[in-house]
PDB file of N, CA, C and O in Angstrom:
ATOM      1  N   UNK A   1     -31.616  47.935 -24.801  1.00  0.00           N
ATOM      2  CA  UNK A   1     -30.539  47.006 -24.532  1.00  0.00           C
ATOM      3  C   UNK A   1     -29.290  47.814 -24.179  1.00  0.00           C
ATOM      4  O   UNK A   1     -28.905  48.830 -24.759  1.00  0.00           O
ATOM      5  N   UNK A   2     -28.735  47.221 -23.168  1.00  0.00           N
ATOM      6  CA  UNK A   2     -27.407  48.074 -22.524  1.00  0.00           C
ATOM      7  C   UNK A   2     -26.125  47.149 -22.545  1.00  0.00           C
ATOM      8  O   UNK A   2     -25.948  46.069 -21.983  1.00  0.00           O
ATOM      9  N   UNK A   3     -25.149  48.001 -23.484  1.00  0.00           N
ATOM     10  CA  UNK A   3     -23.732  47.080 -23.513  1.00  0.00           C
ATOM     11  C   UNK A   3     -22.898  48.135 -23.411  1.00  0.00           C
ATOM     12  O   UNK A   3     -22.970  49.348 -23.605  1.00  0.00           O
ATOM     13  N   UNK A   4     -21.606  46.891 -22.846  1.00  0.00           N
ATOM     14  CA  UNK A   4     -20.366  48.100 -22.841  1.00  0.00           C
ATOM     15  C   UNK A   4     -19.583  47.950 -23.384  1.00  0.00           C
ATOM     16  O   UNK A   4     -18.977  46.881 -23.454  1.00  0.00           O
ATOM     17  N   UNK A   5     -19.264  49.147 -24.069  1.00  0.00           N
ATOM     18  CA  UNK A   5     -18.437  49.266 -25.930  1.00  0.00           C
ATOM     19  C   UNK A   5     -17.280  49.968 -25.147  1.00  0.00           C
ATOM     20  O   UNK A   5     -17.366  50.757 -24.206  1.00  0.00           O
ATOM     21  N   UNK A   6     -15.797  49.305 -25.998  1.00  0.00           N
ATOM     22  CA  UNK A   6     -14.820  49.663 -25.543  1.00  0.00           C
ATOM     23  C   UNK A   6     -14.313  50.422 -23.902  1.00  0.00           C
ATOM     24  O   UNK A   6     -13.412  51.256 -23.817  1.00  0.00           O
ATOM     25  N   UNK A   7     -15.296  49.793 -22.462  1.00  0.00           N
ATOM     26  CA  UNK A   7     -15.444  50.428 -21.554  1.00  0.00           C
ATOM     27  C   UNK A   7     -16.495  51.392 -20.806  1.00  0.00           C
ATOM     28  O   UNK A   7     -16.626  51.904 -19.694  1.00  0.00           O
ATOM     29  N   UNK A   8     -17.295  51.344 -22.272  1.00  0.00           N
ATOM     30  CA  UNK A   8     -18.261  52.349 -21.280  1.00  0.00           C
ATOM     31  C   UNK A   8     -19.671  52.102 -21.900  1.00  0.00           C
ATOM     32  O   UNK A   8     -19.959  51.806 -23.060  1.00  0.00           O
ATOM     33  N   UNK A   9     -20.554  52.324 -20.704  1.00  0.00           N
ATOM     34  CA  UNK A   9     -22.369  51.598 -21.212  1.00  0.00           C
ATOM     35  C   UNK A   9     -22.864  52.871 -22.028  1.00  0.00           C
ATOM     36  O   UNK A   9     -22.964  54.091 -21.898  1.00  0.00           O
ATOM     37  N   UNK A  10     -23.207  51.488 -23.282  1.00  0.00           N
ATOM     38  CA  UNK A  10     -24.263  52.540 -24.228  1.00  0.00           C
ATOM     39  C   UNK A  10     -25.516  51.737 -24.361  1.00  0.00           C
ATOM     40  O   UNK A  10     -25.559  50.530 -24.124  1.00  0.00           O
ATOM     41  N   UNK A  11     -26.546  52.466 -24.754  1.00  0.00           N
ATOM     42  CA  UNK A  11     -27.637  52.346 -24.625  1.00  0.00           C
ATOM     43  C   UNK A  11     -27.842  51.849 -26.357  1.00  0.00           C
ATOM     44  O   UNK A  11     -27.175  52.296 -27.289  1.00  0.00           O
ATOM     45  N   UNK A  12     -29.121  50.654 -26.474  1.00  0.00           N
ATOM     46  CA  UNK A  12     -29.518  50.701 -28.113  1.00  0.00           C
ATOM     47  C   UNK A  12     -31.143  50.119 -27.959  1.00  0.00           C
ATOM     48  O   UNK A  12     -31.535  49.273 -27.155  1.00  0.00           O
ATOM     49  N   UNK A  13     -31.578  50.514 -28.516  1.00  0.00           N
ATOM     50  CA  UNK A  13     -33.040  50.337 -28.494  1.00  0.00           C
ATOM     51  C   UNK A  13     -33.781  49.352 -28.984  1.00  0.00           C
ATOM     52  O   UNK A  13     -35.002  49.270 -29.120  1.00  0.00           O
ATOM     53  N   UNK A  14     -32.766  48.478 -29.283  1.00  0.00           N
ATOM     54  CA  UNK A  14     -33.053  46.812 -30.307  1.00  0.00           C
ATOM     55  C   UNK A  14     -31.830  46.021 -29.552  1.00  0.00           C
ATOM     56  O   UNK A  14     -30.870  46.422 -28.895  1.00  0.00           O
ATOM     57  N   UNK A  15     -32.496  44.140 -30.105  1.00  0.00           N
ATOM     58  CA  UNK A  15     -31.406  43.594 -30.523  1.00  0.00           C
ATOM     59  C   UNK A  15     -30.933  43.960 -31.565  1.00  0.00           C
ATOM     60  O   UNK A  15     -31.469  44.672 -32.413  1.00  0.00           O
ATOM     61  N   UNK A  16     -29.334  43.247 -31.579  1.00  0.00           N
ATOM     62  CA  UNK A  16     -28.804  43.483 -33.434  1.00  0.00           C
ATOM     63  C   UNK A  16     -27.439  42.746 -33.360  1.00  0.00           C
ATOM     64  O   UNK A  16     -26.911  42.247 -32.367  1.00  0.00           O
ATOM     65  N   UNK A  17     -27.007  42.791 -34.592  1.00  0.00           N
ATOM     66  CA  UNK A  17     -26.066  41.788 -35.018  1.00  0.00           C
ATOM     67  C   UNK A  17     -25.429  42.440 -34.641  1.00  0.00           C
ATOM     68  O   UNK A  17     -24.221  42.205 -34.661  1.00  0.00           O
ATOM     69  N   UNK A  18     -23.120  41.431 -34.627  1.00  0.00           N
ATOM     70  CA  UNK A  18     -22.044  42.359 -34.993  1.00  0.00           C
ATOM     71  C   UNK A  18     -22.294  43.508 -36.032  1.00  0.00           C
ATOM     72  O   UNK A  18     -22.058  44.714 -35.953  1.00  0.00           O
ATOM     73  N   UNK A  19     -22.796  42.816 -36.941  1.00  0.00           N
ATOM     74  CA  UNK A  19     -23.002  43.234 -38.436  1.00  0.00           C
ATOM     75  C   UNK A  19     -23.463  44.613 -38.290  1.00  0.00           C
ATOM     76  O   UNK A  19     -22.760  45.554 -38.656  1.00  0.00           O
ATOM     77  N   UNK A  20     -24.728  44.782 -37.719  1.00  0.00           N
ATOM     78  CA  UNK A  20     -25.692  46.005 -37.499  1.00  0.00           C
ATOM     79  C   UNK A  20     -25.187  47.113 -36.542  1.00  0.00           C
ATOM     80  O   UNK A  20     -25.499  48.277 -36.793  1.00  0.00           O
ATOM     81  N   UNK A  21     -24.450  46.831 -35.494  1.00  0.00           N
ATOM     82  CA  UNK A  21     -23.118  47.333 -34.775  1.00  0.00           C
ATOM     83  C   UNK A  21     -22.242  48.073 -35.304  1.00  0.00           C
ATOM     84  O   UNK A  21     -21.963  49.109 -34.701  1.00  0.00           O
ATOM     85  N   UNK A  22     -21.635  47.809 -36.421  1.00  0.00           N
ATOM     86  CA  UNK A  22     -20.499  48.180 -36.832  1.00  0.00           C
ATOM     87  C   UNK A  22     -21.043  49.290 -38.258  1.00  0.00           C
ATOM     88  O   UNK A  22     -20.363  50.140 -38.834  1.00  0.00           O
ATOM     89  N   UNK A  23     -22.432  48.905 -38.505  1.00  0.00           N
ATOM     90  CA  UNK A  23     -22.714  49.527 -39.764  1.00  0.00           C
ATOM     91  C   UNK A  23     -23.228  50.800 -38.776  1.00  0.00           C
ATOM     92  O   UNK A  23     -22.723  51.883 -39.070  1.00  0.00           O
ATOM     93  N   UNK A  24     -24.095  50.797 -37.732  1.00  0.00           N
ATOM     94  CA  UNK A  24     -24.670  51.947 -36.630  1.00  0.00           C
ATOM     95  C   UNK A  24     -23.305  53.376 -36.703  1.00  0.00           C
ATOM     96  O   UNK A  24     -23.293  54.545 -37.088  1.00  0.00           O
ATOM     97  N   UNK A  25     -22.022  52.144 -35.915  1.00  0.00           N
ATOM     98  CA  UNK A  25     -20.763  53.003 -35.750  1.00  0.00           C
ATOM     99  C   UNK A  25     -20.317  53.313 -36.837  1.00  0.00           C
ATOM    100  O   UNK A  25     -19.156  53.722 -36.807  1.00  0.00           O
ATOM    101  N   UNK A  26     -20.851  53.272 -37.901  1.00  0.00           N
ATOM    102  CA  UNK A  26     -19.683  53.545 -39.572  1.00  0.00           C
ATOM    103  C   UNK A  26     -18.305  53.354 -39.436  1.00  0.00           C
ATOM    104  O   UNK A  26     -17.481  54.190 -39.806  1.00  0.00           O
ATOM    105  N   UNK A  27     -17.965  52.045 -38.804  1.00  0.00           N
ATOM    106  CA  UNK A  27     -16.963  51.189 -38.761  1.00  0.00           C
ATOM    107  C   UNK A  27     -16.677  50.690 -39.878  1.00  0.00           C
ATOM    108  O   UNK A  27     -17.649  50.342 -40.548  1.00  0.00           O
ATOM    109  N   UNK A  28     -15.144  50.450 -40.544  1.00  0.00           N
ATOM    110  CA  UNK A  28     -15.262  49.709 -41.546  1.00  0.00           C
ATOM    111  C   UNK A  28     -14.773  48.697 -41.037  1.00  0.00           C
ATOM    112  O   UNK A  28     -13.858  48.806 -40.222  1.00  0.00           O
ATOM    113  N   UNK A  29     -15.162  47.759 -41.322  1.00  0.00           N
ATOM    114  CA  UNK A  29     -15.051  45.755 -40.564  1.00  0.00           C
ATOM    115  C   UNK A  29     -13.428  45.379 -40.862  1.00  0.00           C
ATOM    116  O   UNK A  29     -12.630  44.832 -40.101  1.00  0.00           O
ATOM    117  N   UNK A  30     -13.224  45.873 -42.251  1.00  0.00           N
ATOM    118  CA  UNK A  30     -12.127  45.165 -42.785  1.00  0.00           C
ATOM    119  C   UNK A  30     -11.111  45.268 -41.654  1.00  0.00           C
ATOM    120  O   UNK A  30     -10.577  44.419 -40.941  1.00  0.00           O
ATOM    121  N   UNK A  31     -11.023  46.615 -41.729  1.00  0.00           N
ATOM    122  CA  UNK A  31      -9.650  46.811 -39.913  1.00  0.00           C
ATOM    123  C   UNK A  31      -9.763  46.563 -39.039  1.00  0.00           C
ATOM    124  O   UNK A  31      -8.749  46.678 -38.350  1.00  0.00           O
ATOM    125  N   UNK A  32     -11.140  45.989 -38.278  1.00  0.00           N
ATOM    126  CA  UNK A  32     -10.753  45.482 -37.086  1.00  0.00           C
ATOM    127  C   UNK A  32     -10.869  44.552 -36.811  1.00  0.00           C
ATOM    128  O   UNK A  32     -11.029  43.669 -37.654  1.00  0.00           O
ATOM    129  N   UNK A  33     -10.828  44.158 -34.748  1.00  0.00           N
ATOM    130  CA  UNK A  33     -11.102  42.598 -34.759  1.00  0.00           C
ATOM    131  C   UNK A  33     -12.199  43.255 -33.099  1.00  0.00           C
ATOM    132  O   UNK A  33     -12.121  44.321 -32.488  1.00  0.00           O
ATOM    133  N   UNK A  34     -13.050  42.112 -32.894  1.00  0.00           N
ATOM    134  CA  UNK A  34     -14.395  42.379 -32.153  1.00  0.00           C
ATOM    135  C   UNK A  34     -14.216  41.357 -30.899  1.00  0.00           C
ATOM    136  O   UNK A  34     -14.525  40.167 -30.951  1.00  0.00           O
ATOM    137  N   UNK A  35     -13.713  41.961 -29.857  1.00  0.00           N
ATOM    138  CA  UNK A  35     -13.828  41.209 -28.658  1.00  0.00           C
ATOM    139  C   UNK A  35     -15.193  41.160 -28.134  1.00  0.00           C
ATOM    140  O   UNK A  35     -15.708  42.237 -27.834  1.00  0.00           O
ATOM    141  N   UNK A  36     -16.138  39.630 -27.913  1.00  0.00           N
ATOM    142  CA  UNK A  36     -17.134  40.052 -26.711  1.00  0.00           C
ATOM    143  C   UNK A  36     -17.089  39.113 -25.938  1.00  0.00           C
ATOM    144  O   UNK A  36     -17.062  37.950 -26.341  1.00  0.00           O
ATOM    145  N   UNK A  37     -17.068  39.536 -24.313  1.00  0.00           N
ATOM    146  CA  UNK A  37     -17.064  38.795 -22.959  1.00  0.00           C
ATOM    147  C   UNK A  37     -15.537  37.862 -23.192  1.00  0.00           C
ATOM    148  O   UNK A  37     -15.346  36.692 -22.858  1.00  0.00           O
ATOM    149  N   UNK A  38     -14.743  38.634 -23.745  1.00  0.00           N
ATOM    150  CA  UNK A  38     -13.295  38.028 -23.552  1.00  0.00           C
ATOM    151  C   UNK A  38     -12.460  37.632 -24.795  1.00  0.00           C
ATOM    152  O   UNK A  38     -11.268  37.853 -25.013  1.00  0.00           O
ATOM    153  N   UNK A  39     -13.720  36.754 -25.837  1.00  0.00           N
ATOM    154  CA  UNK A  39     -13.396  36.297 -26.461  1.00  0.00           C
ATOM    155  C   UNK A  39     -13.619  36.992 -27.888  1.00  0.00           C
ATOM    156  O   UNK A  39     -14.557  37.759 -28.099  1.00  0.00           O
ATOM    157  N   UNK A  40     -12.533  36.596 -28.970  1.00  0.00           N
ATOM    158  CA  UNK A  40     -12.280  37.184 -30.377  1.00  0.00           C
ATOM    159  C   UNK A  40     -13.314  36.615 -31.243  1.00  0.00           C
ATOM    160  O   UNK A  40     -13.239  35.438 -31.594  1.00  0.00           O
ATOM    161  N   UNK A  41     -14.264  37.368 -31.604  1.00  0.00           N
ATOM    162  CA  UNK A  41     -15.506  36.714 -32.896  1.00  0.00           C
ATOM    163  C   UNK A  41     -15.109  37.016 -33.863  1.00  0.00           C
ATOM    164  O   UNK A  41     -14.928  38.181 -34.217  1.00  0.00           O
ATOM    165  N   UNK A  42     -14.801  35.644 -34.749  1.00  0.00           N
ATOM    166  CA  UNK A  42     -14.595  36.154 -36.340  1.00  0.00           C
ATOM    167  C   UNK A  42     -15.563  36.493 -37.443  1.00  0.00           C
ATOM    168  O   UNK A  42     -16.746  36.153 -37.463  1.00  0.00           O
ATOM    169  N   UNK A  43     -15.224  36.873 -37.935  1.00  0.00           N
ATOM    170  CA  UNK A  43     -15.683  37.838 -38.927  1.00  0.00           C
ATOM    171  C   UNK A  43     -16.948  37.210 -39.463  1.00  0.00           C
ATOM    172  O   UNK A  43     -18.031  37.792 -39.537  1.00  0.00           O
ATOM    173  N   UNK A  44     -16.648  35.665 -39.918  1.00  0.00           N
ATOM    174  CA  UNK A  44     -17.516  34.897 -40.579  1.00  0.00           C
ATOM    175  C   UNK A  44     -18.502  35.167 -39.746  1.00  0.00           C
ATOM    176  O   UNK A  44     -19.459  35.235 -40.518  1.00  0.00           O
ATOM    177  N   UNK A  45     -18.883  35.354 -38.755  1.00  0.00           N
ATOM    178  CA  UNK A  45     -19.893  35.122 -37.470  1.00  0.00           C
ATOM    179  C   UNK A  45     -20.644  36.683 -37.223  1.00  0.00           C
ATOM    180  O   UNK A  45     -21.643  36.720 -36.505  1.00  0.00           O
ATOM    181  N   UNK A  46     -20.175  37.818 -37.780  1.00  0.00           N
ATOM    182  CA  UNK A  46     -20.637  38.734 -37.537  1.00  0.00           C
ATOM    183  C   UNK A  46     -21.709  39.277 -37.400  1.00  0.00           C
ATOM    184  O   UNK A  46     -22.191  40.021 -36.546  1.00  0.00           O
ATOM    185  N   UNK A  47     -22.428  38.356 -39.341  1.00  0.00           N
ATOM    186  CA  UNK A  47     -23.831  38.855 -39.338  1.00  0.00           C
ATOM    187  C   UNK A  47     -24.683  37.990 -38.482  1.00  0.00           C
ATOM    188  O   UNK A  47     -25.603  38.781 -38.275  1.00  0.00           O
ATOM    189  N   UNK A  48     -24.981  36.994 -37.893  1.00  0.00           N
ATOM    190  CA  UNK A  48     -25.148  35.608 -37.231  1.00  0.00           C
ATOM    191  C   UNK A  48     -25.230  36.061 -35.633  1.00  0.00           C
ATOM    192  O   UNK A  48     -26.115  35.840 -34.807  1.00  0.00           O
ATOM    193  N   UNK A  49     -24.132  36.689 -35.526  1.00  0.00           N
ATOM    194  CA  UNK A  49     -23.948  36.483 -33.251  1.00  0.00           C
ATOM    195  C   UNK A  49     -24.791  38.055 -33.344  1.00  0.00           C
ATOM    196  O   UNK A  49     -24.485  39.060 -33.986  1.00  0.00           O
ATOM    197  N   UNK A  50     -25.993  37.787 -32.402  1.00  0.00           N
ATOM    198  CA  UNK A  50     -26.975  38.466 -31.720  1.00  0.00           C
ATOM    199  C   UNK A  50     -26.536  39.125 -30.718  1.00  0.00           C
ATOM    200  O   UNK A  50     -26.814  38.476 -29.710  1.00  0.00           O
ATOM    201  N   UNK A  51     -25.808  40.403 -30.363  1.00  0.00           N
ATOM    202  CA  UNK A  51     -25.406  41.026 -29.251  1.00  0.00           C
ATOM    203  C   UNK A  51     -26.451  40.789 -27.968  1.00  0.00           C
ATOM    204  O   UNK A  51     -27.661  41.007 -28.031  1.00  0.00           O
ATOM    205  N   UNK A  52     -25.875  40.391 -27.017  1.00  0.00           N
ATOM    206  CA  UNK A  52     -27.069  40.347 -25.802  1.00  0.00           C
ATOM    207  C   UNK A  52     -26.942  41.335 -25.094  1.00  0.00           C
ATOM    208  O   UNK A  52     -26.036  42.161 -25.205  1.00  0.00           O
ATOM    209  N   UNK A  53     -27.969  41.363 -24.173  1.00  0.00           N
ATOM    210  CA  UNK A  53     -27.984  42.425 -22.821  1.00  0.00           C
ATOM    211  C   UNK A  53     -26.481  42.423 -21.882  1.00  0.00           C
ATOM    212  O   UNK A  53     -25.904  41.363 -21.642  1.00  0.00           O
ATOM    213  N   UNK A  54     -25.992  43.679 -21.433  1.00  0.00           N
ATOM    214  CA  UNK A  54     -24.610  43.582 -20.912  1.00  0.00           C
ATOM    215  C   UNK A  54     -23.963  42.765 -21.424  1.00  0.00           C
ATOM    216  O   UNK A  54     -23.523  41.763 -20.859  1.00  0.00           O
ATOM    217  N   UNK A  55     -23.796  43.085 -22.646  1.00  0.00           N
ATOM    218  CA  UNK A  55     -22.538  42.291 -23.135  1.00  0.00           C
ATOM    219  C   UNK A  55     -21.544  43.464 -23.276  1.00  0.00           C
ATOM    220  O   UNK A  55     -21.785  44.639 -23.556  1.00  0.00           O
ATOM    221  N   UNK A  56     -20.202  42.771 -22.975  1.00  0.00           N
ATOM    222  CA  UNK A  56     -18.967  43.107 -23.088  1.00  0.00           C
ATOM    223  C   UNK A  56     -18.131  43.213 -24.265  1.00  0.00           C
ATOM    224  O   UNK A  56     -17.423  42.256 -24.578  1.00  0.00           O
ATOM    225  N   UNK A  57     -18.140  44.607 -25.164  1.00  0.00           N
ATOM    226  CA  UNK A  57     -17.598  44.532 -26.329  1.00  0.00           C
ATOM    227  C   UNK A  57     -16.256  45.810 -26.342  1.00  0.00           C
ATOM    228  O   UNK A  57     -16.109  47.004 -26.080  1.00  0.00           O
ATOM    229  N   UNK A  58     -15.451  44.605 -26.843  1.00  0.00           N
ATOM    230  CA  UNK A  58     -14.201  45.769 -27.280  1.00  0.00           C
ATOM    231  C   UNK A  58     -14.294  45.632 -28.629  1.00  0.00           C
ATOM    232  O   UNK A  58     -14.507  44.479 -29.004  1.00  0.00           O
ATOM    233  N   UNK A  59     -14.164  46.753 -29.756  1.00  0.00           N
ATOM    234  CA  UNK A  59     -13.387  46.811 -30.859  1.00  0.00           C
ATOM    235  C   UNK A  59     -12.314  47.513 -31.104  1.00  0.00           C
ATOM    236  O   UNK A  59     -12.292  48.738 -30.982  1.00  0.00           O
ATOM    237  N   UNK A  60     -11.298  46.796 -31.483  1.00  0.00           N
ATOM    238  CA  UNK A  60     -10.119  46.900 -31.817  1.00  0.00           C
ATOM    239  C   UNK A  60      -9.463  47.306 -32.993  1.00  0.00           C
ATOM    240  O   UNK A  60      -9.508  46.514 -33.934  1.00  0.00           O
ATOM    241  N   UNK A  61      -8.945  48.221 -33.123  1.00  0.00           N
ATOM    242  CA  UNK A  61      -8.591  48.496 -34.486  1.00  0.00           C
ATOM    243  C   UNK A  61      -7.632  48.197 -35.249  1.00  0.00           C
ATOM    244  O   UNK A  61      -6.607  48.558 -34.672  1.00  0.00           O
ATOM    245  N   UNK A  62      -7.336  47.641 -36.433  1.00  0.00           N
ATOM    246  CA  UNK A  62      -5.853  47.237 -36.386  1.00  0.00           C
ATOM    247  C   UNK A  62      -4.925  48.389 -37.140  1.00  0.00           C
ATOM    248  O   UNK A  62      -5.277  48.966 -38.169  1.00  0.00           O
ATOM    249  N   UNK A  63      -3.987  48.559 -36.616  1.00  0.00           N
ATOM    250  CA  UNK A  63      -2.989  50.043 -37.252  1.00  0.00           C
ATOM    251  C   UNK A  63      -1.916  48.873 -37.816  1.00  0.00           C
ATOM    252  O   UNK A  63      -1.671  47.712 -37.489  1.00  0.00           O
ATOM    253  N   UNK A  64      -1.394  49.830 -38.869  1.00  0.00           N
ATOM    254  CA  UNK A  64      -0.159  49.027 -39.913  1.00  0.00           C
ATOM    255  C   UNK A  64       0.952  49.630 -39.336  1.00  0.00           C
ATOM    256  O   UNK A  64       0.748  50.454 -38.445  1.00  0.00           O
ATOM    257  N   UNK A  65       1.965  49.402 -39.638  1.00  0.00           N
ATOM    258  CA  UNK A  65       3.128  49.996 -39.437  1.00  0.00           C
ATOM    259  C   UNK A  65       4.329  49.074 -39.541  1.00  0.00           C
ATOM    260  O   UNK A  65       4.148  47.905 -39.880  1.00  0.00           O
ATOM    261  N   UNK A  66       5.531  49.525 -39.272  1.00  0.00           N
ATOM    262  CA  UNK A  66       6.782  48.416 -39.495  1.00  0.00           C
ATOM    263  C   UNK A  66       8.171  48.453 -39.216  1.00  0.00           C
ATOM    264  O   UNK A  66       8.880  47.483 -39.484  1.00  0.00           O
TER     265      UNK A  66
END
């Protein structure tokens, strides 16, 4: 399966969740937020939405500051 993460095609050898995504990248969930094909998926939905073929994923990180 071929998607493009923050701009550029990566390759994964399964389907898989947000969930399974973010655990692959040793992402921690709490900081970010998960654009795919435009739109913002919340969190609740992570383990649930099935990444498809060419899908379009940004993750976003959120930085603190003030």
């Amino acid at each position: 399966m071929n998607i493009i993460l923050n701009g550029e095609e990566k390759q994964f050898p399964e389907q898989m969740s947000i969930k399974d995504l973010i655990k692959i990248l040793e992402i921690e969930s709490e900081k970010i937020a998960i654009e795919i094909n435009g739109v913002i998926t919340p969190k609740s939905e992570y383990e649930n939405y099935n990444i498809n073929h060419k899908d379009k994923i940004e993750i976003i990180n959120a930085v603190g500051g003030g």
